[in-house]
N, C-alpha and C positions, 0 to 999 in steps of 0.2 A: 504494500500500500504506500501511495505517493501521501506525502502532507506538504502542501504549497503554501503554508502560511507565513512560514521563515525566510520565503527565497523573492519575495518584493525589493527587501532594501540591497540584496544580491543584483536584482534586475536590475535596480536603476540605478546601480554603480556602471552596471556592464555597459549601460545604454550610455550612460557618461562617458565611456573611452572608445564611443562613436563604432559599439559594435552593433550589427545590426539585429532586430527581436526576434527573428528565428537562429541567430547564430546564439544571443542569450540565452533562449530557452535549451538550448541544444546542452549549454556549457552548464546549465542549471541540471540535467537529466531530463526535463521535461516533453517526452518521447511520447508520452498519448495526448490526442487530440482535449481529451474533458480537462488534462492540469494547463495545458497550453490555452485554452480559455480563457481560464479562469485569470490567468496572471492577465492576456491580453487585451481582455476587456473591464479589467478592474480599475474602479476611480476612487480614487483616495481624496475622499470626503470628508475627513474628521479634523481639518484644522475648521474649515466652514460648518459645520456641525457643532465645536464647542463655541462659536459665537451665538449659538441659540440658546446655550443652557439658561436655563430659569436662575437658578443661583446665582450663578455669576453677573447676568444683567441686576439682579437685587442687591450685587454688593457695589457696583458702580454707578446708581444712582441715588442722589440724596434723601433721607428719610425727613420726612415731616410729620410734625406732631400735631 
């Protein structure tokens, strides 16, 4: 069993030294078509995600009594 959840910040060093995403995935192992997906079509959405937290907007706005 493949687990592709460690090999993102692997990906996009590779993609960094201008190799291309089938030569990445290649150097990752990523040899069946469902792990090569998964990496190729994933967005990395959690910096834009923790600007919605509830919390955090409560703690950067002023409190009135």
């Amino acid at each position: 069993m493949v687990i592709i959840g460690d090999k993102w910040n692997v990906y996009l060093e590779l993609l960094g030294k201008d190799m291309s995403e089938g030569d990445a995935l290649d150097e990752l192992q990523l040899k069946r078509y469902c792990c090569r997906r998964m990496v190729l079509t994933h967005v990395d959405l959690i910096e834009k995600l923790l600007q919605y937290n509830p919390m955090e907007r409560s703690k950067e706005k002023p409190q009135f009594s």
